[in-house]
Backbone as XML, in Angstrom:
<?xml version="1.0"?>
<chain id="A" units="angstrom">
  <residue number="1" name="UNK">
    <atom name="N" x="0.818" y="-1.181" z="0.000"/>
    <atom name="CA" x="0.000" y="0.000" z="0.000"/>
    <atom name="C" x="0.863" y="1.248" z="0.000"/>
  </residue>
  <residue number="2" name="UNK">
    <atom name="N" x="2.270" y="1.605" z="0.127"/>
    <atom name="CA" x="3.306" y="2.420" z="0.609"/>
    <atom name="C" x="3.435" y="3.002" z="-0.848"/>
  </residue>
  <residue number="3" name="UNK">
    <atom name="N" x="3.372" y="1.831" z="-1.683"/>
    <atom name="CA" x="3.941" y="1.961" z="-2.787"/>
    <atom name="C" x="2.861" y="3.104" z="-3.781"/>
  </residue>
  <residue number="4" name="UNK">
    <atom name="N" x="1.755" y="2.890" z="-3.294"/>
    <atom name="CA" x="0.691" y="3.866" z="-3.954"/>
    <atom name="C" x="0.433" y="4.999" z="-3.547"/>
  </residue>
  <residue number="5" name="UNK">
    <atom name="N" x="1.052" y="6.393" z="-4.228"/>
    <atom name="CA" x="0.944" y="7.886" z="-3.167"/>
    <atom name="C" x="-0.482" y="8.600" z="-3.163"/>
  </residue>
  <residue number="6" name="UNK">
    <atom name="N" x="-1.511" y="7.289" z="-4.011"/>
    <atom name="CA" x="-2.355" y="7.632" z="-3.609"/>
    <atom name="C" x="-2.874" y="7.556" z="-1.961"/>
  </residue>
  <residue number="7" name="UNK">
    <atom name="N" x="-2.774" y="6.494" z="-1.661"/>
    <atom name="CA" x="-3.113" y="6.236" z="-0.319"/>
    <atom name="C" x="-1.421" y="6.781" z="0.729"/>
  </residue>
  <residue number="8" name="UNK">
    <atom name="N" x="-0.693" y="7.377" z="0.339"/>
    <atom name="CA" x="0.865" y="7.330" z="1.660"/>
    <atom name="C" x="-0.228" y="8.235" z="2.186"/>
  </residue>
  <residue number="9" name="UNK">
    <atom name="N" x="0.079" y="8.568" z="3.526"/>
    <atom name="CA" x="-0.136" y="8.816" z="4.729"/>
    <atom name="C" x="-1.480" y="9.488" z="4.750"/>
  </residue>
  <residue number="10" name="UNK">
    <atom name="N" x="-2.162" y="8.705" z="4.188"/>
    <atom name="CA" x="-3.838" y="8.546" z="4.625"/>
    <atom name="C" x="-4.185" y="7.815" z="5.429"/>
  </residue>
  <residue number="11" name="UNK">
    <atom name="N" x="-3.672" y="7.238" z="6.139"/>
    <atom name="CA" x="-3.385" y="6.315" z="7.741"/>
    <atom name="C" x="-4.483" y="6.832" z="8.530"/>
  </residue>
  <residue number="12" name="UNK">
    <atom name="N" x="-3.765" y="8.305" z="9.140"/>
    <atom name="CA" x="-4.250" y="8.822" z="9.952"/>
    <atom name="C" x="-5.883" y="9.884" z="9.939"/>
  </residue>
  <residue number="13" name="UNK">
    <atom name="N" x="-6.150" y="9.578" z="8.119"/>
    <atom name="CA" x="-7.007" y="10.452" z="7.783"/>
    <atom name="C" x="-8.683" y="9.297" z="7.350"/>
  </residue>
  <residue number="14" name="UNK">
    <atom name="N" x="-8.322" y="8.372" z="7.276"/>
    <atom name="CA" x="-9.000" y="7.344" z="7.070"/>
    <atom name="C" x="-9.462" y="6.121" z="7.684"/>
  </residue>
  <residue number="15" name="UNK">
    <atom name="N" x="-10.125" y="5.725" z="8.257"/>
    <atom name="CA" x="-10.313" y="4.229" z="8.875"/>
    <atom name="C" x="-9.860" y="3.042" z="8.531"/>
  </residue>
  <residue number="16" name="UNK">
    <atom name="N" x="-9.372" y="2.190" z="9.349"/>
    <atom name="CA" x="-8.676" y="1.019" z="8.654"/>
    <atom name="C" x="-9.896" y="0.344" z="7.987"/>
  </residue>
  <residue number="17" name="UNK">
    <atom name="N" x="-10.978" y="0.479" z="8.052"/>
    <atom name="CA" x="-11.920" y="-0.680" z="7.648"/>
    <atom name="C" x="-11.958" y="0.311" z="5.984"/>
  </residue>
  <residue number="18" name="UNK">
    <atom name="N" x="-11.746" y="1.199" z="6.002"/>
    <atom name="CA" x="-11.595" y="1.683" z="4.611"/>
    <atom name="C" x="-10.453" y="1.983" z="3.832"/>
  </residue>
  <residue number="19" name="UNK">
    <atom name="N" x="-9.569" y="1.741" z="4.690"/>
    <atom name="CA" x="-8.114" y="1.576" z="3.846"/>
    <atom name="C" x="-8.299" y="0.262" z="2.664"/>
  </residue>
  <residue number="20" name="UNK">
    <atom name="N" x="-8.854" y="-0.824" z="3.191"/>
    <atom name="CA" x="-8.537" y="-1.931" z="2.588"/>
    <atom name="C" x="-9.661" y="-1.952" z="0.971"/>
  </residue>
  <residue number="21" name="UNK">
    <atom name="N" x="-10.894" y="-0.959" z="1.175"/>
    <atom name="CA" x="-11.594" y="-0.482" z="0.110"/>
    <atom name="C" x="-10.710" y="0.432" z="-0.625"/>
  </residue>
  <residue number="22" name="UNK">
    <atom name="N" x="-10.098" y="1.663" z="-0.116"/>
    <atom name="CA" x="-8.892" y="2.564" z="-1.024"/>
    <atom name="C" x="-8.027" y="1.113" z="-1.516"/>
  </residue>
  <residue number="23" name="UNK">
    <atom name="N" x="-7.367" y="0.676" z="-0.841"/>
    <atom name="CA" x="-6.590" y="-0.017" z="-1.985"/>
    <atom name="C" x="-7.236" y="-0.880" z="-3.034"/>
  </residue>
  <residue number="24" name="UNK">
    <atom name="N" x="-8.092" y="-1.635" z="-2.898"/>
    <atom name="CA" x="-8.654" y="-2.226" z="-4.119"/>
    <atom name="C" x="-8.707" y="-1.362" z="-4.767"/>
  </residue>
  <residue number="25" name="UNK">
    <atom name="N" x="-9.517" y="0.053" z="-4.200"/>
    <atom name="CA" x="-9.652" y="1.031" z="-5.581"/>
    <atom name="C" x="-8.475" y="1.582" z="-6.191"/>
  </residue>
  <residue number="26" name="UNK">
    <atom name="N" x="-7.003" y="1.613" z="-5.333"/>
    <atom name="CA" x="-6.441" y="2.024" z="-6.405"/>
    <atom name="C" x="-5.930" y="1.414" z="-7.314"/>
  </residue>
  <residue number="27" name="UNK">
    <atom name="N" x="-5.916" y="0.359" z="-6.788"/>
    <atom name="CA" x="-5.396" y="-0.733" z="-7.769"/>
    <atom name="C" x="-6.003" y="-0.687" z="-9.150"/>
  </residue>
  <residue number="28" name="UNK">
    <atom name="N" x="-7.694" y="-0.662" z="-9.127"/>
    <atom name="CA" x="-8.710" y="-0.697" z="-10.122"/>
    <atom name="C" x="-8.260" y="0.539" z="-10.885"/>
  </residue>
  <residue number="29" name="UNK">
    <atom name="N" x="-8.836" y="1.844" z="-10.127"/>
    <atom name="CA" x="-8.694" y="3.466" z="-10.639"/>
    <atom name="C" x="-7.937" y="4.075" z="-9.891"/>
  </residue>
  <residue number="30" name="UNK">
    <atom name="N" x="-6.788" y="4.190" z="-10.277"/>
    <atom name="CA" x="-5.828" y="5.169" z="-9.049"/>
    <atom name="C" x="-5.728" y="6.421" z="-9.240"/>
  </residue>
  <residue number="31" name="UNK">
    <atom name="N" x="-6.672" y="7.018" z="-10.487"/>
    <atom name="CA" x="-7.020" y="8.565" z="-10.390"/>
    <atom name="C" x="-8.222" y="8.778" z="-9.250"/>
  </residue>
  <residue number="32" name="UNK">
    <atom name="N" x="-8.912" y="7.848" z="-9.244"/>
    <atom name="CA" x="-10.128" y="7.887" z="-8.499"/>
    <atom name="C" x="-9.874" y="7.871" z="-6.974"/>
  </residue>
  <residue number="33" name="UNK">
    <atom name="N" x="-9.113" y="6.558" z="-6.824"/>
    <atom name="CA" x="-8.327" y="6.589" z="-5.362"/>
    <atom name="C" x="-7.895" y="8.024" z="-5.115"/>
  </residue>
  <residue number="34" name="UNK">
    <atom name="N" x="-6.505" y="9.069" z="-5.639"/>
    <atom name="CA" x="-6.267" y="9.732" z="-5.451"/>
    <atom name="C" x="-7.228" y="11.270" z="-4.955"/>
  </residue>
  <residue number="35" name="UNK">
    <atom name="N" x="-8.257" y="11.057" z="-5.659"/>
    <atom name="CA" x="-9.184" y="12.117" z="-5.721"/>
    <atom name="C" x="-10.299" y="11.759" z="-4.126"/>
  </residue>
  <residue number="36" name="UNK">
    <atom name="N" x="-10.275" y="10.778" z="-4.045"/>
    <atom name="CA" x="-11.133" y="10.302" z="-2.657"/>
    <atom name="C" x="-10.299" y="10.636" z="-1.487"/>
  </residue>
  <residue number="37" name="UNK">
    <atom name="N" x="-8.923" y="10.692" z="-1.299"/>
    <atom name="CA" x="-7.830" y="10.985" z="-0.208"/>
    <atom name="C" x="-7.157" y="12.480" z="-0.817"/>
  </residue>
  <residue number="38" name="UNK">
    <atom name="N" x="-8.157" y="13.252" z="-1.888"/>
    <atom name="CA" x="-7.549" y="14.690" z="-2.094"/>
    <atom name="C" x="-8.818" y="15.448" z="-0.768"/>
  </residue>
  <residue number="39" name="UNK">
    <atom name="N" x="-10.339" y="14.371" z="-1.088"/>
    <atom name="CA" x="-11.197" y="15.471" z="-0.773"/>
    <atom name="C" x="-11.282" y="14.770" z="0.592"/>
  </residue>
  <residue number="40" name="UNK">
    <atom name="N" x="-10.638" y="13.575" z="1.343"/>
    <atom name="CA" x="-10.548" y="13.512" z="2.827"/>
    <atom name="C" x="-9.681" y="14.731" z="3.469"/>
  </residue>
  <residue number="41" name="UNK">
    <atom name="N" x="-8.671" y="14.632" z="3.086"/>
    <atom name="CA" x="-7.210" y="15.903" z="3.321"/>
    <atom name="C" x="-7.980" y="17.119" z="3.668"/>
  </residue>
  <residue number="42" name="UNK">
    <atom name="N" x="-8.855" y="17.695" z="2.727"/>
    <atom name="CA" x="-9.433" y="18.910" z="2.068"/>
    <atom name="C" x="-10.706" y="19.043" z="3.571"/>
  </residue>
  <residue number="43" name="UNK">
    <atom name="N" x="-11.472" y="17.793" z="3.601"/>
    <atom name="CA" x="-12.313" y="18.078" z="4.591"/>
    <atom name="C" x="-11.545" y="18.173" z="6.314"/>
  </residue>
  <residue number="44" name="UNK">
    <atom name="N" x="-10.371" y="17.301" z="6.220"/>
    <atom name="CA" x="-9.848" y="17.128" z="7.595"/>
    <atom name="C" x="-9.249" y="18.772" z="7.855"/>
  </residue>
  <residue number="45" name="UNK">
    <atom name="N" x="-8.542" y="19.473" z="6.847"/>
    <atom name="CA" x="-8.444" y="20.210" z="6.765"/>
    <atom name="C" x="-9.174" y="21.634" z="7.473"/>
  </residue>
  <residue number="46" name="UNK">
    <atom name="N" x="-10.393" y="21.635" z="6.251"/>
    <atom name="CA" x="-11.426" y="22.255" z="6.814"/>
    <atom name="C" x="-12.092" y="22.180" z="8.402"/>
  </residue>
  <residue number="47" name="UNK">
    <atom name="N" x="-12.156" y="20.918" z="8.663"/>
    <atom name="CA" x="-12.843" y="20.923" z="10.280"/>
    <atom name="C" x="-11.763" y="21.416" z="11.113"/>
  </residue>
  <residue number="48" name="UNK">
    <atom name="N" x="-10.362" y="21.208" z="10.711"/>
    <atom name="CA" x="-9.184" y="21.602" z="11.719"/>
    <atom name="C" x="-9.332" y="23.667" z="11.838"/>
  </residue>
  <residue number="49" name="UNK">
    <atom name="N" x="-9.670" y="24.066" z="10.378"/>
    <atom name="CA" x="-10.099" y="25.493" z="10.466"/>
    <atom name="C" x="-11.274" y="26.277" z="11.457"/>
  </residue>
  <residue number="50" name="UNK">
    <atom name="N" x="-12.361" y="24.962" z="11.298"/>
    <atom name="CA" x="-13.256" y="25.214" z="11.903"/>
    <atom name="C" x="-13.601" y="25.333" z="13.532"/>
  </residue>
  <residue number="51" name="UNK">
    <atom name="N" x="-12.435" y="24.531" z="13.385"/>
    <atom name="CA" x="-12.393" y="23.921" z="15.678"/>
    <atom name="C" x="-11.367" y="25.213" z="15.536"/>
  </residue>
  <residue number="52" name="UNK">
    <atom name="N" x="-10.535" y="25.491" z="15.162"/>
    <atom name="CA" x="-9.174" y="26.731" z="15.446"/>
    <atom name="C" x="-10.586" y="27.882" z="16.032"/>
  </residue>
  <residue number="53" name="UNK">
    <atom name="N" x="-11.428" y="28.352" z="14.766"/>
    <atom name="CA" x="-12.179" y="29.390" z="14.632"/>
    <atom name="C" x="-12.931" y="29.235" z="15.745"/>
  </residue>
  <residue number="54" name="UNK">
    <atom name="N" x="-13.801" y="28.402" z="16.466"/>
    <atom name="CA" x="-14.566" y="28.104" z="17.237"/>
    <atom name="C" x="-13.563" y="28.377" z="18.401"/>
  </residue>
  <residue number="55" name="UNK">
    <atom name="N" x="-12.865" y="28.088" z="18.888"/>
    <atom name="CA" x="-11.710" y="27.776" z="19.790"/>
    <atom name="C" x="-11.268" y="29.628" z="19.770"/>
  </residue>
  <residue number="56" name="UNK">
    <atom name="N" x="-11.159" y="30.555" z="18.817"/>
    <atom name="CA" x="-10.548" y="31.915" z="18.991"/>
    <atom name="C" x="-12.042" y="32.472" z="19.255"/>
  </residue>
  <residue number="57" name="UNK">
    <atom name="N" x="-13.212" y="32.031" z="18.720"/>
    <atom name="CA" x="-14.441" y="32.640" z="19.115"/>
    <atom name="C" x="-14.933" y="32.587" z="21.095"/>
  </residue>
  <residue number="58" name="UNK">
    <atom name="N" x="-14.381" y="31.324" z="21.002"/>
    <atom name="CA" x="-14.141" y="31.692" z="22.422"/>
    <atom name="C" x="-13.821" y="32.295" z="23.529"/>
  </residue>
  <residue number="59" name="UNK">
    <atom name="N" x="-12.383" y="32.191" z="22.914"/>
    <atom name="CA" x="-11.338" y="33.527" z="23.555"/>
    <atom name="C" x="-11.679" y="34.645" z="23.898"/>
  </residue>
  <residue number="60" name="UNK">
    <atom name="N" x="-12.153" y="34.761" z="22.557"/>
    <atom name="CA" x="-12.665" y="36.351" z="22.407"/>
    <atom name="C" x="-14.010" y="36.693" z="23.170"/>
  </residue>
  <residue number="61" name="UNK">
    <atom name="N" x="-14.690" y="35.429" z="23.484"/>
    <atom name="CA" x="-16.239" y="36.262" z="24.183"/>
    <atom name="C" x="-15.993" y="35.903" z="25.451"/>
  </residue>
  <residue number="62" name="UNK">
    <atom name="N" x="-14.692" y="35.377" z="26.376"/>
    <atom name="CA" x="-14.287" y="34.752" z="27.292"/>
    <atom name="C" x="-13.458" y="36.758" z="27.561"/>
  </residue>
  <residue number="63" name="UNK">
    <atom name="N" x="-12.991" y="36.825" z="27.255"/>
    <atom name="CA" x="-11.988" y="38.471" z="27.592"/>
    <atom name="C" x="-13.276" y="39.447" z="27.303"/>
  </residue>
  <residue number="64" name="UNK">
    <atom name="N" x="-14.023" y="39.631" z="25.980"/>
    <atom name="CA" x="-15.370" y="39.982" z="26.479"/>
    <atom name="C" x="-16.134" y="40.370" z="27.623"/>
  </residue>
  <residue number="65" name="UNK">
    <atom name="N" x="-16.305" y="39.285" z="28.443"/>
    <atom name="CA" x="-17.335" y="39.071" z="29.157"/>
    <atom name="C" x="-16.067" y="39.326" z="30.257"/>
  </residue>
  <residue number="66" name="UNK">
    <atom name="N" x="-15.269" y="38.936" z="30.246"/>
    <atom name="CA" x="-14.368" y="39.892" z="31.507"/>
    <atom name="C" x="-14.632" y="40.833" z="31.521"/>
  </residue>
  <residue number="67" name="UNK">
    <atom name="N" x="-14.259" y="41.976" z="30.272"/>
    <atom name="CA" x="-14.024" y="43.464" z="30.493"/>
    <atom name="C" x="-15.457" y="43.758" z="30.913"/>
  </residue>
  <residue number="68" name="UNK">
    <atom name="N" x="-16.392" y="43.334" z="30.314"/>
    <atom name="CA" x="-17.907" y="43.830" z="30.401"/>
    <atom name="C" x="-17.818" y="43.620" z="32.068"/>
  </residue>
  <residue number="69" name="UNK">
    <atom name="N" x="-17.622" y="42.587" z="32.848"/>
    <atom name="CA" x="-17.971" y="42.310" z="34.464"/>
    <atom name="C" x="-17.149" y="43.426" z="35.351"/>
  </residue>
  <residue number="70" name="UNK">
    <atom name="N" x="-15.853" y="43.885" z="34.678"/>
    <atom name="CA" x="-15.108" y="44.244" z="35.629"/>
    <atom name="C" x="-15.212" y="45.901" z="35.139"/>
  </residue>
  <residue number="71" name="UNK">
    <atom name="N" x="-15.704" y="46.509" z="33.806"/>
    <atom name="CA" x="-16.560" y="47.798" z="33.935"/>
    <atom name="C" x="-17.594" y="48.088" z="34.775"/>
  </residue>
  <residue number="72" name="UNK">
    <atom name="N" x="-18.492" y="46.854" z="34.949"/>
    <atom name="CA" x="-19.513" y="47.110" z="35.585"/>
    <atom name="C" x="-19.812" y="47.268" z="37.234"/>
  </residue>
  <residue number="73" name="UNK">
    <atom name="N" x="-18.653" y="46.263" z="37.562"/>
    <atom name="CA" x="-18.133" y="46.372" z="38.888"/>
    <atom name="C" x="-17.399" y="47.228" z="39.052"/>
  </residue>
  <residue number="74" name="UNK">
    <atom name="N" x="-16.580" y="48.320" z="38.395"/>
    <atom name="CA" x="-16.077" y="49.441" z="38.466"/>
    <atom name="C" x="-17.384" y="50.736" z="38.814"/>
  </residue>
  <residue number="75" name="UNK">
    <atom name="N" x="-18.000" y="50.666" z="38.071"/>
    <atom name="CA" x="-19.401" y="51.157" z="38.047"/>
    <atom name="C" x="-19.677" y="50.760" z="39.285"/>
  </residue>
  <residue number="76" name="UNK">
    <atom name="N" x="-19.968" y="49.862" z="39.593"/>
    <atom name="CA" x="-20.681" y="49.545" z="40.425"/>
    <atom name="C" x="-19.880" y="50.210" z="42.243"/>
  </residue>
  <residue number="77" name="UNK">
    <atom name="N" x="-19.072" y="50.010" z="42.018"/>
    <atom name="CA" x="-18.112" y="50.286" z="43.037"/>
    <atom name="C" x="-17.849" y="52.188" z="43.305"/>
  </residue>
  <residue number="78" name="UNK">
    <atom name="N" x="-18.297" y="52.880" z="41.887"/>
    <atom name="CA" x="-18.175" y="54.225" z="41.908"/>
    <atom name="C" x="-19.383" y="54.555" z="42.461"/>
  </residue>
  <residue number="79" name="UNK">
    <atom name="N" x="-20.444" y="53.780" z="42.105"/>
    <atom name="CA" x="-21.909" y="54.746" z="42.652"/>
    <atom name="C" x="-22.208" y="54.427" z="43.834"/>
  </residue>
  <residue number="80" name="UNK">
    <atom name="N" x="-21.270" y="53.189" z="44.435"/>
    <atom name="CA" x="-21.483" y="52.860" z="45.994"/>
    <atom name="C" x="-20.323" y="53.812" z="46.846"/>
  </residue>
  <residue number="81" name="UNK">
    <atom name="N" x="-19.449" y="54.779" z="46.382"/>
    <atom name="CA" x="-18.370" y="55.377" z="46.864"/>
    <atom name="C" x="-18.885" y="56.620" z="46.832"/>
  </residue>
  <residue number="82" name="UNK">
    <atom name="N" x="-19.844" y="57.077" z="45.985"/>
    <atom name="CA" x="-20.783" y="58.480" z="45.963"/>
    <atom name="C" x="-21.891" y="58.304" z="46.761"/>
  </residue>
  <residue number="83" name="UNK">
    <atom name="N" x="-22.092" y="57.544" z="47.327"/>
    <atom name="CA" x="-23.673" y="57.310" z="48.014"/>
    <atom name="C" x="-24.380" y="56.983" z="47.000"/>
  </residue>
  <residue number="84" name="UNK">
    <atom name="N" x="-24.708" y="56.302" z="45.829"/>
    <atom name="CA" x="-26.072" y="56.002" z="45.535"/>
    <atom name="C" x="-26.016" y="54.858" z="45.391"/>
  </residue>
  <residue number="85" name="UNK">
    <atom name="N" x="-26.345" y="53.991" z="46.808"/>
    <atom name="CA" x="-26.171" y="52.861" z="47.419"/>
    <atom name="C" x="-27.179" y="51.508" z="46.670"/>
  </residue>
  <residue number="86" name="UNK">
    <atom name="N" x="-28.408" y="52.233" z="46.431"/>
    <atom name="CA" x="-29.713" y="51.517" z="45.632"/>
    <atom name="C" x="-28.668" y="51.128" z="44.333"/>
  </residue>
  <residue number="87" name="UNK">
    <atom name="N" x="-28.489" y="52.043" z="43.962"/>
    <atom name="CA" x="-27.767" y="51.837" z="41.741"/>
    <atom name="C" x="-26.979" y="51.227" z="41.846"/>
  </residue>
  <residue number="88" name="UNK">
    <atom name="N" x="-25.818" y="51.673" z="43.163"/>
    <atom name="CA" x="-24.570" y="50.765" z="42.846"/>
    <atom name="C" x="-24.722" y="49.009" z="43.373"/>
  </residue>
  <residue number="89" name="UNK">
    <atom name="N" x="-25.827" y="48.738" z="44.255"/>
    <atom name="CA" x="-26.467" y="47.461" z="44.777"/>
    <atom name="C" x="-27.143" y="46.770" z="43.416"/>
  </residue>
  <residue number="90" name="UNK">
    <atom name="N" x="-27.623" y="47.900" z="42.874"/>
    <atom name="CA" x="-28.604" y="47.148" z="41.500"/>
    <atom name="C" x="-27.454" y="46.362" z="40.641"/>
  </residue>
  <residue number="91" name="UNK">
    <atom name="N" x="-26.865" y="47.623" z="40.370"/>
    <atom name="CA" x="-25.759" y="47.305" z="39.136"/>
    <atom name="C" x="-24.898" y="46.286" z="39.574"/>
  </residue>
  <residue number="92" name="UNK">
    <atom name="N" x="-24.280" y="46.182" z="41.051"/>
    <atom name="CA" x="-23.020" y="45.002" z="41.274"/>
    <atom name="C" x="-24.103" y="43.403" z="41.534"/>
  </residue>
  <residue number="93" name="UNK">
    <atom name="N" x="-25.459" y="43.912" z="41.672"/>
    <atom name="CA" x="-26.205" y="42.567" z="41.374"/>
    <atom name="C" x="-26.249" y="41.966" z="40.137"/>
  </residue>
  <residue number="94" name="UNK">
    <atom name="N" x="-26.352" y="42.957" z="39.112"/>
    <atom name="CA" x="-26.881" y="42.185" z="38.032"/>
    <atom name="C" x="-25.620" y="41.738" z="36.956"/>
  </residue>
  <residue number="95" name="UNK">
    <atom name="N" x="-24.547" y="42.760" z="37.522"/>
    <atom name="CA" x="-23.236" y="42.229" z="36.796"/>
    <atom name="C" x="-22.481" y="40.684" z="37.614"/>
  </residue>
  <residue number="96" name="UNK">
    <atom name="N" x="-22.941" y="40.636" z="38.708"/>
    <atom name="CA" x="-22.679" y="39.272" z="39.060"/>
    <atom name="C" x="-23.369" y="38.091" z="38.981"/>
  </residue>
  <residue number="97" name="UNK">
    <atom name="N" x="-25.149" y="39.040" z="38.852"/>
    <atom name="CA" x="-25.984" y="37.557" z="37.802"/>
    <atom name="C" x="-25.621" y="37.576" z="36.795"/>
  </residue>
  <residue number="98" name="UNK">
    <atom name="N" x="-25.477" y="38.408" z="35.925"/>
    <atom name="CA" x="-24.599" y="38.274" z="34.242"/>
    <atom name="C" x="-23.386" y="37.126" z="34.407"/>
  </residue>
  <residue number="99" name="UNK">
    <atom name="N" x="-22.127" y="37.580" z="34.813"/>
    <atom name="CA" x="-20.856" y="36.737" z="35.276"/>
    <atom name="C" x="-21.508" y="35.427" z="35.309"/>
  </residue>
  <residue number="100" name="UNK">
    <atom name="N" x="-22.185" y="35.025" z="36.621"/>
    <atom name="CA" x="-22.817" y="33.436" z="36.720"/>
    <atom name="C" x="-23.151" y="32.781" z="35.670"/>
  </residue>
  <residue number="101" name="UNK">
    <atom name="N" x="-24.409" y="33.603" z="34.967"/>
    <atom name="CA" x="-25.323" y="33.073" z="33.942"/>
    <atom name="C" x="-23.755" y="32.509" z="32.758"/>
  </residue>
  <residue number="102" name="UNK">
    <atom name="N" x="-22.950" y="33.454" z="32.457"/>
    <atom name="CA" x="-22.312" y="33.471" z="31.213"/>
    <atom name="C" x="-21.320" y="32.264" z="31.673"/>
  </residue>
  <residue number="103" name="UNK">
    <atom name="N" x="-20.953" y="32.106" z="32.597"/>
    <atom name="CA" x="-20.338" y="30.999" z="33.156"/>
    <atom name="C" x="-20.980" y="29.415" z="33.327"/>
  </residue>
  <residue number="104" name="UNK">
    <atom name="N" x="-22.792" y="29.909" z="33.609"/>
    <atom name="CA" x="-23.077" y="28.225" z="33.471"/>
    <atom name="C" x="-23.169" y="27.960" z="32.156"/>
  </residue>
  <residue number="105" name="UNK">
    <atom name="N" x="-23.876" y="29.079" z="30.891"/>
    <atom name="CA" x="-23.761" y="28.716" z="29.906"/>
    <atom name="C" x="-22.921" y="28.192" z="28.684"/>
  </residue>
  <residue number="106" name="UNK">
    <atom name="N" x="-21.729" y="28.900" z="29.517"/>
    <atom name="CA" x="-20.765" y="28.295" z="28.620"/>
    <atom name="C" x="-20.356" y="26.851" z="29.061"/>
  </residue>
  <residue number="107" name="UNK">
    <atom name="N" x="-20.283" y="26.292" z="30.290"/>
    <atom name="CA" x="-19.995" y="24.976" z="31.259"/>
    <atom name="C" x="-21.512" y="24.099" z="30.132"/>
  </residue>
  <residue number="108" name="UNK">
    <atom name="N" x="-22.679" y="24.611" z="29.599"/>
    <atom name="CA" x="-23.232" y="23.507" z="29.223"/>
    <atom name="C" x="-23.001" y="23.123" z="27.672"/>
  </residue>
  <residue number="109" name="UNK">
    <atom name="N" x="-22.232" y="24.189" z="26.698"/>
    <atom name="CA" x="-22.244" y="24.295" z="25.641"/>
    <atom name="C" x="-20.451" y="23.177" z="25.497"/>
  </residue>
  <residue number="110" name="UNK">
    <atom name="N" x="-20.106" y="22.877" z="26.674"/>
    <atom name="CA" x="-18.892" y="21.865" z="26.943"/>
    <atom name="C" x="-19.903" y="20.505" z="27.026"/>
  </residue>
</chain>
């Protein structure tokens, strides 16, 4: 099977129970073989783009949702240092139900 570059190091991109179908086929059509382990490559490829992207979308609403908690608790901390004890109670409530919520939701989307 080494010997056919249709199938070299489609090992890791393919199932063994379908390796042994690629080689008959290339044996038969080895343009065809080749073209079946162009568009595995091509898709493994693609999903590896897709988890990266998903994975920086994260990041990014993870530092997000920091800055948003720790403005608000800034806030929150200024209107309790001026006396307006009600706003700054409202606001450091609801930025710490925000924080929670965004924290279980992301724990279920794992």
């Amino acid at each position: 099977m080494s010997e056919n570059p249709a199938v070299t190091g489609a090992g890791e991109l393919i199932p063994r129970v379908r390796l042994t179908e690629l080689q008959s086929l290339a044996e038969t059509s080895p343009q065809l073989a080749s073209d079946v382990v162009a568009i595995v490559r091509e898709r493994a490829e693609t999903r590896s783009r897709v988890e990266k992207r998903q994975q920086y979308v994260q990041v990014l609403g993870a530092i997000s949702a920091l800055t948003v908690a720790l403005s608000f608790g800034y806030w929150s901390f200024l209107l309790l240092q001026t006396g307006n004890i009600v706003g700054g109670s409202v606001l450091g409530t609801a930025d710490l139900a925000a924080l929670v919520t965004a924290f279980v939701a992301s724990g279920r989307k794992r």
